[in-house]
N, C-alpha and C positions, 0 to 999 in steps of 0.2 A: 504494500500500500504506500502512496504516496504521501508524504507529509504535507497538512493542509494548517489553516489556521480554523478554528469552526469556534462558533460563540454558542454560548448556553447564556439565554434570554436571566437574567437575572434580577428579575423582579418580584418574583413573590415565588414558592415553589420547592420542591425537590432540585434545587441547582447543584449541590453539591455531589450527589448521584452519580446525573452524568456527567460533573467533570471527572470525578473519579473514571469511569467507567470510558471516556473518552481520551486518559493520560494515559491507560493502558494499553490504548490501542497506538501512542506512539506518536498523539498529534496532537500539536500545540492548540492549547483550549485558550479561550476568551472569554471574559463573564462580560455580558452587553448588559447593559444601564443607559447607553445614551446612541444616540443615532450616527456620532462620529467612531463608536467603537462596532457600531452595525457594519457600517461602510467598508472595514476593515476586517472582516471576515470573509470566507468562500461559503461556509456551510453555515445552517443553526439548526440548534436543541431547542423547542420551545416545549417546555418542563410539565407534569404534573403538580396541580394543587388548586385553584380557584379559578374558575374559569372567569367569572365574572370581575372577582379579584385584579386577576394580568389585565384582563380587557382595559379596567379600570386605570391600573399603573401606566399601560402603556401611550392613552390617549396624557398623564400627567406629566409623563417623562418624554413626551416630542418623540416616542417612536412607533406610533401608530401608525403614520400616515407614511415614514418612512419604512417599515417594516412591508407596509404594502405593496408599494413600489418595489421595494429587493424581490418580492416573493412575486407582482409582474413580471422583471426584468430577468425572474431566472434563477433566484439564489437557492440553494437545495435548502428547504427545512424541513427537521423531524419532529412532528407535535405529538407529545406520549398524554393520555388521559386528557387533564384540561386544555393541552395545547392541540390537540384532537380537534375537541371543541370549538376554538379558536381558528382553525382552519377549516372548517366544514362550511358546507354553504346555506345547511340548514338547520337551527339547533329547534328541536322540538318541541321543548319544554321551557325554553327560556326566561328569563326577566322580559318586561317589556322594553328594556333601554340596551337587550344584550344584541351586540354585534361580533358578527365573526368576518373573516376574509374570505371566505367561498372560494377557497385554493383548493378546497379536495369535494367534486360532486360527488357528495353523500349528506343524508340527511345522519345526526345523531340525537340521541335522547338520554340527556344529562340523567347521573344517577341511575342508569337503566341496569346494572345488575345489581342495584340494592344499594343502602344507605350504608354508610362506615360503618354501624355494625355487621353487616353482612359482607362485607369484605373477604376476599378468597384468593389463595392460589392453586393455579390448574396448568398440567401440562396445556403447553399449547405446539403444535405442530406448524413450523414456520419452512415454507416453501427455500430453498436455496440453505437452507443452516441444518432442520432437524426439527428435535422437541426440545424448547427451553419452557423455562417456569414460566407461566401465564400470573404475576400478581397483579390482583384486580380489586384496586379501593376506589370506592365510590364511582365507578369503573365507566364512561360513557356506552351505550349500545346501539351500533351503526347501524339504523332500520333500515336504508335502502340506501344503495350504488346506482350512478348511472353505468352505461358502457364503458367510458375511458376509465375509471376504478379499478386498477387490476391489483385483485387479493391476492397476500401473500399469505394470509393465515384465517381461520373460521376459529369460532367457538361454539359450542354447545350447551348453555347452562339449562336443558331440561325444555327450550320452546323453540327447538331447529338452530340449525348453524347459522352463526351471524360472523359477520367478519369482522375482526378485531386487529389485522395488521392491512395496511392497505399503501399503496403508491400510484401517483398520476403525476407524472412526468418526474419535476426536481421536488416536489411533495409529499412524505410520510405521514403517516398519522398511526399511531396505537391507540388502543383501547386498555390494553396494561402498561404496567412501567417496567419494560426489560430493563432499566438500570436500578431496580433493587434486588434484582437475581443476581447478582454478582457473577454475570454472564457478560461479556461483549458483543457475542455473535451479532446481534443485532442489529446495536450501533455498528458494527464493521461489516455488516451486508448494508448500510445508509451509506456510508462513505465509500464503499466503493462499488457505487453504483452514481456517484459524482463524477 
């Protein structure tokens, strides 16, 4: 793999995660807070933890408007859980003031495998890697893909398989946090696929 620079959105979140999880794989990480430290990346992590929360941060911190633009122009990002969210073009359940970027045609439905108490890990079977651990807190659930949506992974929590790893073009999205599996595969099928 080549050495890249990649940012992990650092705004509210599980950042810590994948920077770990990103050090190991041997490529210099970034924690973005500002739009000049956006600029300065090739890749990004945008983290699990609030979804409405980042929303929130991101229109305070001036990189709302420029995060959209990167992710126009091209920039590969990985949205795990709430950054899922965040990138979907339809969130189901919403706030009435929540907005997403509609970089990944797929609708999701926040909290769709259960509220923090019902939080779970599950093998998940991810196309190109194998089976890594599936952890799944307050976990989004992808009700529907368009065409371009091509799944890398499905889940089954007992109401048919839903997909929970997904890419459309230089856009990821999970519905778990493969950076609390103290697994890389993951992140290193994102990056090199850059």
């Amino acid at each position: 793999m080549v050495a890249r620079r990649v940012g992990v959105l650092s705004l509210q979140g599980d950042v810590g995660e994948h920077v770990s999880v990103l050090e190991s794989l041997d490529v210099e990480v970034l924690k973005v807070r500002t739009p000049q430290q956006l600029a300065s990346v090739d890749a990004l992590v945008v983290p699990g933890g609030e979804s409405t929360t980042i929303a929130h941060l991101l229109v305070t911190s001036g990189l709302q408007d420029e995060l959209g633009a990167s992710i126009n122009d091209g920039l590969p990002v990985f949205g795990t859980c709430a950054g899922l969210i965040l990138l979907s073009a339809e969130v189901l359940d919403g706030r009435s003031d929540q907005w997403s970027y509609a970089a990944l045609a797929l609708s999701v439905r926040r909290n769709g495998y259960g509220r923090q108490i019902a939080s779970f890990e599950s093998p998940v079977e991810v196309r190109g890697v194998g089976e890594v651990a599936g952890v799944f807190i307050r976990a989004p659930k992808i009700e529907r893909c368009d065409d371009g949506v091509d799944v890398l992974a499905t889940y089954d929590h007992g109401d048919g398989a839903h997909p929970v790893l997904v890419r459309q073009g230089n856009v990821w999205g999970a519905s778990f946090h493969p950076e609390l599996a103290h697994d890389a595969r993951v992140h290193g099928l994102f990056l090199d696929s850059i």
